[in-house]
GUFI-870078 format. One record per residue (C-alpha): residue in three letters; z, y, x. Coordinates in steps of 0.25 Angstrom, whole numbers, plus 5000, padded with zeros to 4 digits. Example, Ala and Ser with C-alpha at 12.3 -4.5 7.8 and 13.67 -1.06 7.14 Angstrom:
! residues 2
ALA503149825049/SER502949965055/
END
This chain:
! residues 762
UNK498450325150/UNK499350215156/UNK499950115144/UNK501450095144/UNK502349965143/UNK503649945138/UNK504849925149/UNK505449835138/UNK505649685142/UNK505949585132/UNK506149435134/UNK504649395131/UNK504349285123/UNK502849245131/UNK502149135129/UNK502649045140/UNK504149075134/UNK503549015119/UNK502848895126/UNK504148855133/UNK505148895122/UNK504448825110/UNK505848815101/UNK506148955101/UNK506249015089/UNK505549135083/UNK505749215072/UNK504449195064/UNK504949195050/UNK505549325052/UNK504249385055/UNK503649325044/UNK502849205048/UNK503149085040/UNK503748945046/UNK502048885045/UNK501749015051/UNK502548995064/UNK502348875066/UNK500848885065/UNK500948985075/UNK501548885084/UNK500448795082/UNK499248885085/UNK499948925097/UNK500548795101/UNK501948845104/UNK502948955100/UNK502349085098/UNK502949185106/UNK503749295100/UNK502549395101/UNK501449305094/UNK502549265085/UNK502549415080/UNK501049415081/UNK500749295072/UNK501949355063/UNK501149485059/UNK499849445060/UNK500149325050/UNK500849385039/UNK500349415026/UNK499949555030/UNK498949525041/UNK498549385039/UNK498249385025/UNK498649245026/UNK499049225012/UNK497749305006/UNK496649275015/UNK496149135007/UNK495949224994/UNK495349345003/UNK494049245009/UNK493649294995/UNK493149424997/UNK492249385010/UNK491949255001/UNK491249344988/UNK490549434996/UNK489049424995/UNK488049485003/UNK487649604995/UNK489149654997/UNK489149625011/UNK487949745011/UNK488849875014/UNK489949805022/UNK490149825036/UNK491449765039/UNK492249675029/UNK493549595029/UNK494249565041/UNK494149685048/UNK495149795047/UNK494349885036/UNK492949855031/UNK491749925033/UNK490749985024/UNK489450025026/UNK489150165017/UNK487750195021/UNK487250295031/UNK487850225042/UNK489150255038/UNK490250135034/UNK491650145027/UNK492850075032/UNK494050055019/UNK495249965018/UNK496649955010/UNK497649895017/UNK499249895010/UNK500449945015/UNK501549895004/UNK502649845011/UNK502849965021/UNK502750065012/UNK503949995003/UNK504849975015/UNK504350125021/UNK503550195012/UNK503050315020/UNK502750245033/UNK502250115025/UNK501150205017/UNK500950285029/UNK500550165039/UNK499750095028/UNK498750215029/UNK498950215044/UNK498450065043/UNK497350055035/UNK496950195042/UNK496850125056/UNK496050015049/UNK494950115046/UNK495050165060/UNK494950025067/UNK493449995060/UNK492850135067/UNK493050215056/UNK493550345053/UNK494650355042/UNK494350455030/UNK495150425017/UNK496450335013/UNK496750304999/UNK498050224993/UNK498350134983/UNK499850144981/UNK500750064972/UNK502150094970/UNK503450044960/UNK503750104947/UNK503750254948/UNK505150284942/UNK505850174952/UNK506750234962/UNK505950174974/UNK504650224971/UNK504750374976/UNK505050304989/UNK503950234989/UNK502950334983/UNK503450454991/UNK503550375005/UNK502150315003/UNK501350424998/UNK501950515008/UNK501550395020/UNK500150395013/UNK500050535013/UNK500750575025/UNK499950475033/UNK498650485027/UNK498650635028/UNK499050635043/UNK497850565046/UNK496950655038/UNK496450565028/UNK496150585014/UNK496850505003/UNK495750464993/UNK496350394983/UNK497050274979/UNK498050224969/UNK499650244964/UNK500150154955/UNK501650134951/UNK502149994943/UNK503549934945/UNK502849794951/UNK502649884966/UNK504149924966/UNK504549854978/UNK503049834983/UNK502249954983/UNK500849934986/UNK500250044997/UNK498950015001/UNK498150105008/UNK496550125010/UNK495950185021/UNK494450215023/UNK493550265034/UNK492150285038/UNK491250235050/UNK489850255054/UNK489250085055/UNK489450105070/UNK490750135070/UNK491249995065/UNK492549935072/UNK492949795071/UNK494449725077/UNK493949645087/UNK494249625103/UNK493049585110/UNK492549595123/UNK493249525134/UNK494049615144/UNK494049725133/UNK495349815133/UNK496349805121/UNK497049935119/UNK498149965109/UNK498150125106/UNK498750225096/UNK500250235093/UNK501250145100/UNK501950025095/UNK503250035088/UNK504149965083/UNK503650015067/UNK502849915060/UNK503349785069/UNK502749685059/UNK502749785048/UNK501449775037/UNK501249645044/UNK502649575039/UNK503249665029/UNK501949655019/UNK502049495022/UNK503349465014/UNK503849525002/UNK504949624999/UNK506449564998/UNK507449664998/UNK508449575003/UNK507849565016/UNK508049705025/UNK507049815024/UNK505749805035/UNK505649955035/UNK505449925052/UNK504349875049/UNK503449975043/UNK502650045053/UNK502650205054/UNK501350295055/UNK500850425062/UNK499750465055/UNK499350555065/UNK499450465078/UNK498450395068/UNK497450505064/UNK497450515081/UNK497150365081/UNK495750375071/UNK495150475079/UNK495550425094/UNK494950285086/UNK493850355081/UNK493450415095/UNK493450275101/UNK492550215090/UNK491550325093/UNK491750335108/UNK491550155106/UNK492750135117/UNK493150015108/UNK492649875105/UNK493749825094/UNK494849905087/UNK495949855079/UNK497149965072/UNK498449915072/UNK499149885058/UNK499849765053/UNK500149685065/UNK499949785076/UNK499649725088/UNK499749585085/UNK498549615074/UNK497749705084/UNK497649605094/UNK497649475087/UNK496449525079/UNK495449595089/UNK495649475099/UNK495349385087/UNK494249465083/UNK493649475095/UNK493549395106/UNK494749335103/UNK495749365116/UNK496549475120/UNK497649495131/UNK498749605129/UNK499849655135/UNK500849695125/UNK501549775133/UNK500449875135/UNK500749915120/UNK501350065121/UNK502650065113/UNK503550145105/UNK504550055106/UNK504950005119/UNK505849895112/UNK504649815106/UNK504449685110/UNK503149625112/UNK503249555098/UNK503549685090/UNK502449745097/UNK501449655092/UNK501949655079/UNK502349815079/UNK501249885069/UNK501450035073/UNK500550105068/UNK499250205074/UNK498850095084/UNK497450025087/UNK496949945095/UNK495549945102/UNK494649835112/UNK493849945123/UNK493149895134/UNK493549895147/UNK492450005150/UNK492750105138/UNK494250105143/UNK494250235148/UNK493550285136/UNK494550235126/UNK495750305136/UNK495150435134/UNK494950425119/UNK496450385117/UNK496950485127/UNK495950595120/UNK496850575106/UNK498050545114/UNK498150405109/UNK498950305119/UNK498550155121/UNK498650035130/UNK497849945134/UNK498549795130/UNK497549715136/UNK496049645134/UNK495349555127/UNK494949435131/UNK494149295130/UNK495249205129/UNK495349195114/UNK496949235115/UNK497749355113/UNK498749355124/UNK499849475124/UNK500749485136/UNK501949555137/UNK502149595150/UNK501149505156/UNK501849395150/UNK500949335137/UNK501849335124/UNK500549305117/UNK499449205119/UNK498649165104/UNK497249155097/UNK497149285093/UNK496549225080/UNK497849145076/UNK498349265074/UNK497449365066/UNK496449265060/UNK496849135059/UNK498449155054/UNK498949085041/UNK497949045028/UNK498949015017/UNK498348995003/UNK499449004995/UNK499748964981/UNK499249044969/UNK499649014954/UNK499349094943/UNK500549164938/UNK501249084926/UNK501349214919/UNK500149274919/UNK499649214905/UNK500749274899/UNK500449424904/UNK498949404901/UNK499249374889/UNK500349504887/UNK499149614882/UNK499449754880/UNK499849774867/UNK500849894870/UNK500750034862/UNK499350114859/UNK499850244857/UNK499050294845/UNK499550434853/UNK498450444865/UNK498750584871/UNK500250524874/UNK499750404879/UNK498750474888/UNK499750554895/UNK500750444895/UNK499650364904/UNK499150464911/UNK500650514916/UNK501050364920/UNK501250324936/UNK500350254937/UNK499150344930/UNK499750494934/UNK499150564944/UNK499350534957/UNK499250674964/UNK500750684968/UNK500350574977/UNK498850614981/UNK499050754984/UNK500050694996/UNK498750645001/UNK497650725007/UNK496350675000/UNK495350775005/UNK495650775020/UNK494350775028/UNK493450835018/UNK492850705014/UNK493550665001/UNK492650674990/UNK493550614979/UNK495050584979/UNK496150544970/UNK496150574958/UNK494850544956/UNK494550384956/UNK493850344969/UNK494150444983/UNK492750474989/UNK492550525003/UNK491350565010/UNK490950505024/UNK489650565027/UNK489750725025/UNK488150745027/UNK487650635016/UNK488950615007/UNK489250485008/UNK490450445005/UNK491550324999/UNK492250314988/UNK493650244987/UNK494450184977/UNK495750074979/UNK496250014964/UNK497149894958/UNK497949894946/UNK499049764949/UNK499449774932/UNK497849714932/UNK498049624943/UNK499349574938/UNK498649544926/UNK497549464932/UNK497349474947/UNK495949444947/UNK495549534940/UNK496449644944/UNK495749654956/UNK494649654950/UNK495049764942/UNK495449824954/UNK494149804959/UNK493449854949/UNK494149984947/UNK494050034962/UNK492650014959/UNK492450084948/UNK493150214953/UNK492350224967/UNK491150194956/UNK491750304947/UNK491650394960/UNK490250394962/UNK490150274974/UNK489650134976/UNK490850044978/UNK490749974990/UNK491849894997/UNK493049834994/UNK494449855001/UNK495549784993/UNK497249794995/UNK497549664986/UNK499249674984/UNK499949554980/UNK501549484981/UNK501849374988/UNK500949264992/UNK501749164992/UNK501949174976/UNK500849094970/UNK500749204958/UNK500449304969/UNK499549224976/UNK498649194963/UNK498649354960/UNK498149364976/UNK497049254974/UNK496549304959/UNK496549454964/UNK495649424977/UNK494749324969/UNK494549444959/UNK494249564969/UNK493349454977/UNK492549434965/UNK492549574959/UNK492149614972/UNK490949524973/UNK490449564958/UNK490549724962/UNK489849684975/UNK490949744984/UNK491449684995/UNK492849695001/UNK492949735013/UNK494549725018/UNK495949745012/UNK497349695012/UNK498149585005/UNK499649645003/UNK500449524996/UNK501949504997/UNK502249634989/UNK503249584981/UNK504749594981/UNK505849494976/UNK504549424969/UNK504049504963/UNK502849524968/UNK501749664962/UNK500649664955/UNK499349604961/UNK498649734966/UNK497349724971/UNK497049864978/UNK495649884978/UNK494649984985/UNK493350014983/UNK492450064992/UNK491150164987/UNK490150254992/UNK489450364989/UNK487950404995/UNK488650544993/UNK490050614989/UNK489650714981/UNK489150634971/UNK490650574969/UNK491250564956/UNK492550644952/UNK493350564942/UNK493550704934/UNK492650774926/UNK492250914926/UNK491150974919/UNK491251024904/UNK490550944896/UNK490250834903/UNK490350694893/UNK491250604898/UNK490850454896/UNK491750314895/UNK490850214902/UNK491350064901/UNK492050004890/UNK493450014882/UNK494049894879/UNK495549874876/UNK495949824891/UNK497649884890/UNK498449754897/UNK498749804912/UNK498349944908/UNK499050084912/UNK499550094897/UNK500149954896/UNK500749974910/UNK501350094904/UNK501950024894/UNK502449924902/UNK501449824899/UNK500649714909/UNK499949594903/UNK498549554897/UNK497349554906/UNK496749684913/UNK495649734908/UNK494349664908/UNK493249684919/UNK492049684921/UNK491249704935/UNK489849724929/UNK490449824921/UNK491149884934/UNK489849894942/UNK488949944930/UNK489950064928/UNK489950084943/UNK488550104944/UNK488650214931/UNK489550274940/UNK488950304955/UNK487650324946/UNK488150424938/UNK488950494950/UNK487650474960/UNK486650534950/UNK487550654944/UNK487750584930/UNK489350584930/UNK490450694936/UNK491450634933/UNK491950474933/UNK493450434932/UNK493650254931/UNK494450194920/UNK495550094925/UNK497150124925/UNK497450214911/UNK496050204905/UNK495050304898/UNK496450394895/UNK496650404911/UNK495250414916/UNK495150534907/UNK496450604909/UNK496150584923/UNK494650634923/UNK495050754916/UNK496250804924/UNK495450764938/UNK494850914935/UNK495850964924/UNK494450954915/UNK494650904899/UNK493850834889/UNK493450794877/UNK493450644875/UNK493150554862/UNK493550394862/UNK493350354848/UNK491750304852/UNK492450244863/UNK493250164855/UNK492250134843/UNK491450074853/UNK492350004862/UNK493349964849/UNK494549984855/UNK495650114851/UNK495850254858/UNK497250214863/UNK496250084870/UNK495150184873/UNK495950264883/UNK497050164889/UNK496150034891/UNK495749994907/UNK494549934902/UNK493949924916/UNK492349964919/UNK492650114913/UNK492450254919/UNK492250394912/UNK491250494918/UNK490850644913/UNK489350654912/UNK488650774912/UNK487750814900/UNK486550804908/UNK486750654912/UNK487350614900/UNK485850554898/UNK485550504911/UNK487150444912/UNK487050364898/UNK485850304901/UNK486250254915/UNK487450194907/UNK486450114897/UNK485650064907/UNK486849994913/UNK487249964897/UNK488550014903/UNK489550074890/UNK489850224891/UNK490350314880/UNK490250464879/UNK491850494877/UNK492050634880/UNK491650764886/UNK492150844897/UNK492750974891/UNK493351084903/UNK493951184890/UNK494651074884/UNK495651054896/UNK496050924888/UNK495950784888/UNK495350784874/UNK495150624867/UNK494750674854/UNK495350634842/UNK496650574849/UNK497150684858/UNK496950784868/UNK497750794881/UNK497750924888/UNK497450904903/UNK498651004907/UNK499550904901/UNK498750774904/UNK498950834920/UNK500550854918/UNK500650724914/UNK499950654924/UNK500350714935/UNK501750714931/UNK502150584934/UNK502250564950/UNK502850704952/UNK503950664944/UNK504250544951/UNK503950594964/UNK503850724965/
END
């Protein structure tokens, strides 16, 4: 095919006309760079940028791309990793997804990435091209997509505004998510007033790869062709993720809706195979998606990552838009587009794959030795910089963090709200509450068992899919915070969050991994904020090191705040685990009749930032107390005791308790049982009310068959790791049965749990 350009003439701003017009003004602050900012700009290029670098530097220097405000507390996670962590990974930071190696040849390629300010201004479209993104992230490393998950945070769930947002962002998950034939493996919903004008939509994609298949963003190779391929550019998205998630909300300044890009899912499920054809046909040498930033981020990045110049011409770009002029096209980020390095010799090759799926291109230039990246327009160059000022080497601010003058106060506010001595109520009173109902109005929008590979999904605690349908191998996901803990301490609220993902890929039956982390914060520019940044990074840096797994990629979304008031610190964190095989997973309901059910960890009376203080409308005290060693002992009971058939059934305990992890280990297969605390509580000292509502972290309950109850107990003892028999699987009883303090039948346990989002929603 022939490429096509625009009739459309505009008075160009080139580079001759910046040299000989130095006074001219430009409007830098209105797309979003500061006064220091611009005027650095000037400096490194020793004159007036012109209108299109200006537009580059202003997308690929805000918050969103540059990480400029976050990047001196982020050296940390390369900083604390050691050698023996380094083991599995393939890829780490700095590329656009890391890279595991899961034995057998085959590696797995994750990352979370945030679509928050989007999905407020347009919640369908925001959701929907926040999967699109971190899809095309996957594709870009050689790998085939295979699951999505999606930790979600909304406002209150009786304000007027949040069936918007929950019905336009579930449907864009879903709606995108199920275009492109992917399964929805899990993730998280959580409601709290602090995300009413800054809901949190962070998405996580994962894919697989033989070793082999590894692609890396780079242009190298002088004389090598640069083509742009996959949807045209539009006039969606022009500076969209890149500038609206670098400022905070104000509602006195006009709404950005122009700027949120819009999706076509299917124009992307083409784009993975035609990708996939070229990676296996080996017709490209770098390949870079085009997300935040579009253009401006493609080709400032694979000329700075590889031989450090590139010439375009931008007015090869195929448009939708006729009207655009060359800056909005460098800034435009329309979505389903690529682009790829080919050589000059596998030219032909690359034209019959796209022609093959139907996919148009153009060829925009080559790259080159002359360390620049030049862009003409026309022939005439509008561009002429160190491809490196722009995607490396931009703005370094460490700003000023305090600790906040009020946090002694609230640390020091513990729980001492109601204990009802009335435990059946109190049960059904948690277990029907936003944030700890079930979450089937929303996951059965979502297909979770597409391809035939998804071993586990929601509800159960970790989603498991199998890669290798000959020997089972498989992964196991899992992405948690919980910003009450991290508002509470942010150090270790991350490590909680941590710690918790952890446990619930461990609770599956895998080996945790990897790391992928989603950390969402207010504005940076509040020294408060900043601190909460600072203490959250320096807790998951170190809890990552002591659980020996390495972070691989993420995303810092700060600036989610409106009229200052900024949300809770929330830390999203993902977990990465294998499995030698599948079948070996671990469901997190039990049953078989007459299984014991065992409590393993210990009780202690750990209510401040709880689910029945956020009930009651309670924050203050300290989370609950953690302990690592603890962490990774329990981990290993678990994959032991899942690998070697001791347990069938594991569920974590974390938001809700013992009270949630049973009602929910129950109605997971609609099976009762019979369960006894009063042990439990002689031995730990604390009440039943503490019993079944404490988030004592390092906690799970398992069902053991009678036959390994032996074998099972005396793996426990030898890691001196506590467990107490608490209870025993009973199918007849068809109740949640806690001896001597109530019994809950499961038909009205069910009604009550999955009431709640029907009736807001439905």
């Amino acid at each position: 095919m022939t490429t096509e350009t625009t009739s459309k003439k505009f008075n160009i701003d080139t580079v001759e006309h910046a040299e000989q017009t130095p006074e001219q003004p430009l409007p830098w602050a209105e797309l979003g760079l500061k006064e220091n900012e611009y005027l650095r700009v000037v400096e490194i290029l020793g004159r007036r940028p012109t209108a299109a670098e200006l537009a580059m530097y202003s997308v690929m220097w805000s918050e969103h791309c540059s990480y400029k405000s976050s990047k001196v507390h982020l050296r940390q996670f390369g900083d604390k990793v050691t050698e023996a962590m380094k083991e599995h990974l393939l890829v780490g930071i700095g590329e656009n997804a890391g890279v595991v190696d899961i034995g057998d040849g085959w590696a797995v390629t994750f990352k979370v990435e945030s679509h928050n300010h989007p999905s407020f201004v347009e919640p369908y479209q925001g959701a929907a091209t926040g999967v699109g993104g971190i899809v095309r992230d996957i594709i870009s490393m050689g790998a085939r997509p295979v699951a999505v998950m999606d930790p979600l945070r909304f406002g209150a769930i009786d304000h007027p505004d949040t069936p918007r947002l929950v019905h336009g962002i579930v449907s864009g998950i879903g709606g995108y998510g199920n275009s492109l034939g992917l399964p929805n493996i899990g993730g998280e919903v959580v409601f709290d007033s602090v995300y009413q004008g800054n809901p949190l939509v962070n998405a996580l994609a994962v894919g697989v790869l033989r070793h082999e298949d590894i692609r890396l963003a780079n242009a190298s190779g002088v004389g090598n062709r640069v083509v742009l391929f996959g949807a045209r550019t539009g006039g969606d998205g022009i500076g969209g993720a890149s500038v609206l998630a670098s400022e905070s909300f104000d509602s006195s300044k006009p709404s950005k809706r122009p700027a949120v890009q819009v999706g076509d899912p299917f124009a992307e499920k083409v784009l993975i195979e035609c990708c996939l054809e070229l990676f296996k046909a080996s017709v490209v040498e770098g390949i870079q998606d085009l997300g935040a930033a579009g253009i401006s981020c493609a080709t400032s990045e694979l000329a700075s990552n590889g031989d450090g110049g590139m010439h375009v011409e931008l007015t090869s770009v195929l448009l939708r838009d006729p009207s655009l002029t060359p800056g909005e096209i460098l800034m435009s980020e329309s979505q389903e587009r690529m682009m790829a390095v080919v050589t000059p010799e596998n030219t032909a090759a690359f034209e019959a794959i796209m022609d093959k799926w139907n996919v148009e291109y153009s060829w925009l230039g080559e790259v080159t030795d002359t360390g620049r990246l030049i862009i003409e327009w026309d022939g005439e160059k509008i561009v002429d910089v160190d491809p490196r000022t722009v995607a490396h080497d931009g703005p370094v601010y460490e700003r000023p963090y305090s600790r906040p003058e009020w946090l002694d106060g609230v640390q020091a506010d513990s729980f001492a709200g109601d204990r009802p001595s009335d435990l059946k109520t109190a049960v059904l009173e948690l277990m029907a509450s936003p944030n700890m109902c079930s979450k089937d109005w929303i996951t059965n929008q979502y297909d979770r068992y597409v391809q035939g590979n998804t071993a586990l999904a929601m509800p159960d605690d970790a989603g498991v899919v199998r890669v290798d349908e000959e020997t089972g191998l498989g992964i196991a996901l899992s992405t948690d915070a919980n910003g009450r803990y991290s508002y509470l301490n942010p150090y270790d609220g991350a490590r909680l969050a941590l710690a918790e993902a952890y446990r619930n890929v461990a609770t599956s039956g895998a080996k945790p991994m990897a790391v992928t982390d989603c950390l969402n914060f207010g504005s940076p520019e509040d020294p408060e904020v900043m601190w909460q940044f600072a203490e959250s990074v320096r807790g998951l840096a170190d809890a990552c090191q002591e659980l020996g797994v390495p972070v691989t990629g993420g995303n810092v979304s700060l600036y989610n705040q409106t009229g200052g008031v900024a949300i809770h610190p929330t830390p999203v964190v993902g977990v990465l685990g294998v499995f030698d095989d599948v079948a070996r997973r671990t469901p997190s309901g039990w049953r078989e009749d007459g299984q014991a059910i065992y409590l393993l960890g210990t009780t202690r009376d750990e209510l401040d930032g709880s689910e029945w203080a956020n009930l009651h409308g309670h924050l203050g005290g300290q989370p609950p107390a953690l302990d690592l060693g603890a962490e990774k002992t329990l981990a290993a009971i678990l994959i032991n005791s899942s690998r070697d058939g001791m347990i069938d059934a594991a569920h974590d305990l974390s938001e809700g308790g013992l009270a949630a992890a049973l009602s929910e280990a129950a109605l997971r297969f609609g099976v009762g049982a019979r369960i006894a605390i009063d042990e439990l509580c002689e031995r730990d000292g604390i009440d039943a009310f503490t019993a079944l509502f404490s988030e004592s972290q390092a906690r799970a309950v398992v069902s053991v068959p009678r036959s390994e109850e032996v074998r099972f107990n005396d793996m426990c003892a030898a890691r001196n790791f506590p467990r107490t028999r608490i209870g025993v699987v009973d199918v007849e009883s068809d109740a949640l049965d806690v001896q001597g303090h109530f019994t809950l039948p499961l038909t009205e346990l069910k009604e009550a749990h999955e009431a709640t989002l029907p009736k807001h929603f439905a």
